[in-house]
C-alpha positions as CSV (number, residue, x, y, z in Angstrom):
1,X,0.0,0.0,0.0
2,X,1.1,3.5,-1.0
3,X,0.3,5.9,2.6
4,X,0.8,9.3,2.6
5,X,1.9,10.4,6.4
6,X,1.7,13.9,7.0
7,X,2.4,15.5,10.1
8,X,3.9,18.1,11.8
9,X,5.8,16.4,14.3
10,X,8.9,15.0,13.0
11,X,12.9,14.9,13.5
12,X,14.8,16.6,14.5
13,X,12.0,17.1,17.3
14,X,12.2,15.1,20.0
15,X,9.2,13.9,21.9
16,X,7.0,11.1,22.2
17,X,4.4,11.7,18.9
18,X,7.6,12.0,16.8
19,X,9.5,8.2,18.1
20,X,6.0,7.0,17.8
21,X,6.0,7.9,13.9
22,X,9.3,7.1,13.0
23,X,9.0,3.6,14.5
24,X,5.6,3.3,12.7
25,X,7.6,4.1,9.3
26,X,10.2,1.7,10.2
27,X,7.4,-1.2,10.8
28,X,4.9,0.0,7.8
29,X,8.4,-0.3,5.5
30,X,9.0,-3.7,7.0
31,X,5.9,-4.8,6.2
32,X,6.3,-4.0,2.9
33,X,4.5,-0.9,2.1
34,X,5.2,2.3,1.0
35,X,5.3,5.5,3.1
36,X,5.9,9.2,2.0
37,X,6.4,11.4,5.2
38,X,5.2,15.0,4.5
39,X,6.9,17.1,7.3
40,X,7.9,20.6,8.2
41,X,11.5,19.7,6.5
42,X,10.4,19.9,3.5
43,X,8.8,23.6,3.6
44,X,9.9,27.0,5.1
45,X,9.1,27.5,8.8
46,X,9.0,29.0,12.0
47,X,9.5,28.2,15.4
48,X,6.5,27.9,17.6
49,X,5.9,30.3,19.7
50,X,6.6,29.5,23.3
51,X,8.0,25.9,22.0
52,X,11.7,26.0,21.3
53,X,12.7,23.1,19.0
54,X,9.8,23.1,17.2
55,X,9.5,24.6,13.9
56,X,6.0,24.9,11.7
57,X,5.2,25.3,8.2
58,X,4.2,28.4,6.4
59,X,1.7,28.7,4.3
60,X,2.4,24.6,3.0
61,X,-0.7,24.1,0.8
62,X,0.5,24.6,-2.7
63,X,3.9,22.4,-1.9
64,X,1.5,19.7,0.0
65,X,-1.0,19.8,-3.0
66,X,2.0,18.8,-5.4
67,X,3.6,16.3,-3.6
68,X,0.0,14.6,-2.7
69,X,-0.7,15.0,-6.5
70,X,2.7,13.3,-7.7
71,X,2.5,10.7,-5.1
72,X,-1.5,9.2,-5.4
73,X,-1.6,7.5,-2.3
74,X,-3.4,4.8,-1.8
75,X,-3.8,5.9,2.0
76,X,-4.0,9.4,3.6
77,X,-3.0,10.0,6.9
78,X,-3.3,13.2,8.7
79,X,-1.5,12.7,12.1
80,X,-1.2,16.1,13.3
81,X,-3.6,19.3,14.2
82,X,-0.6,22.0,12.8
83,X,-0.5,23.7,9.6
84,X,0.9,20.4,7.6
85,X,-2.8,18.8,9.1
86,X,-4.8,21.6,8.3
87,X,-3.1,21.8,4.5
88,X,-3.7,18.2,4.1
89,X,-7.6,18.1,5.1
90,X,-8.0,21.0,2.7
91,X,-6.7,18.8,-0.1
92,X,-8.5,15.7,0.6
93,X,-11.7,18.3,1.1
94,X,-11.1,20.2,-1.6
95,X,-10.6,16.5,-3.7
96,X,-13.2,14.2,-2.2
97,X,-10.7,12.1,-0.7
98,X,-11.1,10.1,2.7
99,X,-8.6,10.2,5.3
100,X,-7.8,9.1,8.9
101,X,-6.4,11.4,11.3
102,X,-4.8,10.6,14.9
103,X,-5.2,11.9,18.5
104,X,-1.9,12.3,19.8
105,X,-1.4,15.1,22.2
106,X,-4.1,17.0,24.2
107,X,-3.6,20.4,23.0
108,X,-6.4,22.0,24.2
109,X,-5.0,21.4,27.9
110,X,-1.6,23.1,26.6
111,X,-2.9,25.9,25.4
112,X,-4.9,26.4,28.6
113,X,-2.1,25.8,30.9
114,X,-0.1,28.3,28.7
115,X,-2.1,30.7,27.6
116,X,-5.4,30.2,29.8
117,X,-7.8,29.2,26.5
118,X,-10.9,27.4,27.6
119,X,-10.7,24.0,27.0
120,X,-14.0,24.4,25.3
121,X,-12.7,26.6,22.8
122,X,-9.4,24.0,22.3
123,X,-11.7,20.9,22.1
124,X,-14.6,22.7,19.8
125,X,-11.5,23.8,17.3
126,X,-10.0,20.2,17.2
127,X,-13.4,19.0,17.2
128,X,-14.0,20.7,13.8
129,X,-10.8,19.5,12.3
130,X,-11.4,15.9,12.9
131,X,-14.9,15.7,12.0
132,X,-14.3,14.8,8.1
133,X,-12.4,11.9,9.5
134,X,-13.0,8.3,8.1
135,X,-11.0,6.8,11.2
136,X,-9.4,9.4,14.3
137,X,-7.1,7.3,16.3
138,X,-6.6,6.9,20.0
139,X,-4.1,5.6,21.8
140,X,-6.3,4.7,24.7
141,X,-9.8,4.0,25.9
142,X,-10.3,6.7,28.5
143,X,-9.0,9.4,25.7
144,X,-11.1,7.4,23.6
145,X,-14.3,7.6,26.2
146,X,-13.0,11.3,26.9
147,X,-13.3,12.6,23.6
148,X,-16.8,10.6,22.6
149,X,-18.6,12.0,25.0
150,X,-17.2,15.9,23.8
151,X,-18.7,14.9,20.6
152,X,-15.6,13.4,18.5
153,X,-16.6,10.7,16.0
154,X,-15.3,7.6,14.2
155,X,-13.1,7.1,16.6
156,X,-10.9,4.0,16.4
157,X,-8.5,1.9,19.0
158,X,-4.6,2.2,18.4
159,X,-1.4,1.7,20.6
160,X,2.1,2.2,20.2
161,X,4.7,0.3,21.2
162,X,8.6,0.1,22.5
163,X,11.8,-1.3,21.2
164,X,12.6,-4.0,23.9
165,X,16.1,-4.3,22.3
166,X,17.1,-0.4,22.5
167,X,15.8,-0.5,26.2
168,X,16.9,-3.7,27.3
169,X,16.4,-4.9,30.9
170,X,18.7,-4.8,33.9
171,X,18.0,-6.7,36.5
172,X,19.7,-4.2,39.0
173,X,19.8,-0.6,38.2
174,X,22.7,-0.1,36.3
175,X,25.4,3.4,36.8
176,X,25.6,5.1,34.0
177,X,28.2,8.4,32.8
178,X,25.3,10.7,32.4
179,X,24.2,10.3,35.6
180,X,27.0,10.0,37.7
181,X,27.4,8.6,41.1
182,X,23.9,9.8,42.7
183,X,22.4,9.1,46.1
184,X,19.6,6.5,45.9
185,X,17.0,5.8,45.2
186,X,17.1,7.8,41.6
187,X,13.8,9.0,40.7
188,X,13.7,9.8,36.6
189,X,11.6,12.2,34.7
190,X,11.9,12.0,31.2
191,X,10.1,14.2,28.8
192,X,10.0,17.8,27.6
193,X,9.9,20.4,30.3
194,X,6.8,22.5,29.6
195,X,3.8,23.6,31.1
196,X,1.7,20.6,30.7
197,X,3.9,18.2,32.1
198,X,3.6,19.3,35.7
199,X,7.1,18.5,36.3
200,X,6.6,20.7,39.3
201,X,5.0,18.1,41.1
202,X,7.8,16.3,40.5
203,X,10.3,18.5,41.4
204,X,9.0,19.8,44.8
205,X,7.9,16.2,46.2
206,X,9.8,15.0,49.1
207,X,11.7,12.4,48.1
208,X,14.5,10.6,49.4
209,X,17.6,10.0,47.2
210,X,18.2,12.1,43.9
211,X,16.0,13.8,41.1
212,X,17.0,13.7,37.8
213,X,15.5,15.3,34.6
214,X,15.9,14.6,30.9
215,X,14.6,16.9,28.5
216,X,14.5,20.5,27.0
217,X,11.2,22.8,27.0
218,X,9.9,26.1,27.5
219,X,10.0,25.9,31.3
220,X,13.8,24.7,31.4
221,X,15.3,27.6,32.2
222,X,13.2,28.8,35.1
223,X,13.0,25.7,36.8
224,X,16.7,25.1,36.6
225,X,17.0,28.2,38.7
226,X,14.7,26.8,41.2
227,X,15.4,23.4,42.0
228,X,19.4,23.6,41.5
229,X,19.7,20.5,43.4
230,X,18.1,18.3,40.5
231,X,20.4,16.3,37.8
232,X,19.5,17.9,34.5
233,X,20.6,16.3,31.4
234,X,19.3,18.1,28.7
235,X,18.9,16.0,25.3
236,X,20.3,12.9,25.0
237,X,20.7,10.4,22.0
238,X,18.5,7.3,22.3
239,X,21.2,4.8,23.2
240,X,22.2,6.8,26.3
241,X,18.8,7.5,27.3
242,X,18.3,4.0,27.1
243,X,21.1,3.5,29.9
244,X,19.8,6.9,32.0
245,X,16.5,4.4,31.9
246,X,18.2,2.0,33.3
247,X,20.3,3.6,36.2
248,X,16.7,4.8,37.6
249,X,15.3,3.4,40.5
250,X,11.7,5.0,39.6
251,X,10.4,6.4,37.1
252,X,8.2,9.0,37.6
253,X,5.2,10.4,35.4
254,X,3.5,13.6,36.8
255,X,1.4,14.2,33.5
256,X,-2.7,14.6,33.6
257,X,-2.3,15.5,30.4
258,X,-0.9,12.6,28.1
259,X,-3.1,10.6,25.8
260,X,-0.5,7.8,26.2
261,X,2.8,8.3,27.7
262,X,5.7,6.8,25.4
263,X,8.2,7.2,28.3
264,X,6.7,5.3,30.7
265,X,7.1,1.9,28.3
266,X,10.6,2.7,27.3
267,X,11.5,2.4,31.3
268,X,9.6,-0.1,32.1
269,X,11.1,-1.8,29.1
270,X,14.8,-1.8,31.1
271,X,13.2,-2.7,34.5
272,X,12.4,0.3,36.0
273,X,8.8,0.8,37.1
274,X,6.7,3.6,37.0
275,X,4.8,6.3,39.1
276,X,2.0,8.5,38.1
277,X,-1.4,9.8,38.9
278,X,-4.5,7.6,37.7
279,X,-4.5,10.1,34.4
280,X,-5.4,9.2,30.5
281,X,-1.9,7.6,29.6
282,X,-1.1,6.1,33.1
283,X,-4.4,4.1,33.4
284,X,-3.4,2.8,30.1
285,X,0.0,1.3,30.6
286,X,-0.5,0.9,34.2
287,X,-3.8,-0.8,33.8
288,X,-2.8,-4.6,33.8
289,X,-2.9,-6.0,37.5
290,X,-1.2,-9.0,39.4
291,X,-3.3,-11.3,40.7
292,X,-2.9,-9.7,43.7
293,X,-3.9,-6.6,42.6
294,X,-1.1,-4.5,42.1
295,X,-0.6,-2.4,38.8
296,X,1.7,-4.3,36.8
297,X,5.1,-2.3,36.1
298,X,4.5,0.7,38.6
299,X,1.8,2.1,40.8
300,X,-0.8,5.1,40.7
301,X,-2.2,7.5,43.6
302,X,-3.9,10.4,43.8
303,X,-0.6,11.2,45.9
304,X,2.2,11.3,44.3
305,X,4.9,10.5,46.9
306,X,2.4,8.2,47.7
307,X,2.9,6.3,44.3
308,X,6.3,6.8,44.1
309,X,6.4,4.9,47.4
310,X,4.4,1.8,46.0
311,X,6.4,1.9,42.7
312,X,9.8,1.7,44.0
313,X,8.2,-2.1,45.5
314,X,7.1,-3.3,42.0
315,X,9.7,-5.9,41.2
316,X,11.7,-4.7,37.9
317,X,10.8,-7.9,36.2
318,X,7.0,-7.4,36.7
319,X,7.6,-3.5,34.7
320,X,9.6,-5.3,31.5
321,X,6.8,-8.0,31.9
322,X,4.3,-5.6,31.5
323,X,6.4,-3.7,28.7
324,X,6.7,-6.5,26.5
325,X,2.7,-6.1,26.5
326,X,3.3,-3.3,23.7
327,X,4.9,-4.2,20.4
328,X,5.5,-2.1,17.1
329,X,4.7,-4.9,15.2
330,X,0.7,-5.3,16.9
331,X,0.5,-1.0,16.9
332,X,1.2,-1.3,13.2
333,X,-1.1,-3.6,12.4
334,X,-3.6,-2.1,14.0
335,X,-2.9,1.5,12.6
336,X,-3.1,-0.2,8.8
337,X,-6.4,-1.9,9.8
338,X,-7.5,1.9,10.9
339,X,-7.0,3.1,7.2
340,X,-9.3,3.4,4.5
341,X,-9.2,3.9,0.7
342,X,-8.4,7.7,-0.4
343,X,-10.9,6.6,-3.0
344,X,-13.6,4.9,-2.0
345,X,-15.5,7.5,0.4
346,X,-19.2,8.2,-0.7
347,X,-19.3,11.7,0.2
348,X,-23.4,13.5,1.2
């Protein structure tokens, strides 16, 4: 199959929508089919206001409308509510094409953590742009609940997935250079540092042993200043962050904001278990018990020390049990099960 991928989010950003796309090339290539990515590369830009490290097309519709035209997908695949999305629903619109479109990030809560939008105003906008949808995908069921009942349709199940072989296990947390020699335990946050992450939480819990953050974001800077005593690490290529993963005692995951949480899997992958609130993403990959109850790969509390507490008592075995749950190879197939026909759309 011929799929047309267009999105904003794409290297050289770094966050969890973009590693969920390029392994979902990776996999849809393996499996033999054929995928043109249509990203922010391949137009002029601009950086995002208030988002360093994030750079947006201008004005992309001509450029999109050529490549579309030269390429005939068989598949169109909108993953992504910036410009790039909004330039390819105005083709397929404009053409009578169907297309799919994905849920990834809850922008609505960004923009009102940031800049104090109602979330009414966020969904009713996003709301609009997937509407023509023939598929929107969700990586979980309480997004998936969450945005039925604010009046989303065709929505469809997805997942992602992790690469178990990048984030192998250790059975023992392992020292690592980027780290250094750190009191334990080692609590870990992992993700970019901006207002809807509520690394704060994070940051002023009272915990015993050492914080450490890995990231960049729009809050960086300021919180650096405050909380001096934290490891920051900045950015770090995927084969070290694999090993900062794994020299964690706990992994923690103050985000009510998430759809799904990539992070989360990638350190439970190496053994380390998790800690979060009972939010979207966390209920999701947190959500498989023991027989005696416990989450399977970390714990969840309305507290966060609280979780944090429980987590550090999961076994490490029982979190990579729990990561092996999500493959690349089960997120693909069901992603090319959500896609339908550019072609074959009866249009009222």
């Amino acid at each position: 199959m011929k799929i047309a991928l267009v999105t904003d989010a794409w290297q050289p950003q770094v966050n969890g929508v973009v590693t969920t796309l390029v392994e979902l090339v990776k996999e849809l290539t393996r499996a033999g089919h054929i995928v043109e990515v249509i990203e922010p590369g391949q137009f002029r830009t601009r950086p995002c206001p208030g988002y360093r490290g994030i750079d947006l097309a201008i004005s992309p519709k001509a450029v999109l409308a050529a490549k579309l035209d030269a390429y005939q997908p068989d598949a169109i695949h909108l993953a992504t509510e910036g410009p790039l999305g909004w330039a390819g629903r105005s083709y397929c619109l404009a053409r009578r094409l169907a297309f799919t479109t994905a849920f990834h990030t809850k922008f609505p809560e960004i923009a009102h953590a940031a800049l104090k939008v109602p979330l009414s105003w966020g969904y009713a906008l996003f709301r609009h742009f997937h509407r023509p949808s023939s598929g929107v995908m969700v990586p979980t069921a309480s997004v998936l609940r969450m945005l039925a009942g604010r009046g989303f349709r065709n929505l469809r199940a997805w997942t992602h997935g992790v690469d178990t072989a990048l984030f192998q296990y250790q059975p023992l947390p392992q020292p690592c250079h980027a780290t250094g020699l750190l009191a334990r335990p080692v609590a870990l946050f992992v993700g970019r540092v901006s207002y809807e992450k509520n690394i704060e939480a994070f940051l002023q819990m009272d915990f015993p042993g050492s914080k450490v953050v890995c990231g960049v974001g729009p809050v960086e800077a300021q919180l650096r200043r405050r909380f001096p005593n934290v490891r920051w690490l900045g950015l770090l290529r995927r084969g070290e962050l694999a090993k900062v993963y794994a020299a964690a005692d706990l992994f923690v995951f103050p985000s009510h904001a998430d759809t799904f949480g990539l992070v989360m899997v990638e350190a439970m992958s190496t053994g380390t278990p998790v800690a979060a609130y009972p939010a979207d993403g966390p209920l999701e990959v947190l959500g498989r018990r023991t027989e005696d109850g416990r989450s399977l790969g970390g714990a969840m509390h309305d507290d966060l020390q609280q979780a944090c507490f429980a987590a550090l008592a999961v076994p490490r075995h029982d979190a990579r049990a729990r990561a092996l749950d999500f493959s690349w190879a089960h997120a693909t197939e069901l992603f090319v099960g959500n896609l339908v026909s550019a072609r074959e759309r009866a249009w009222t």
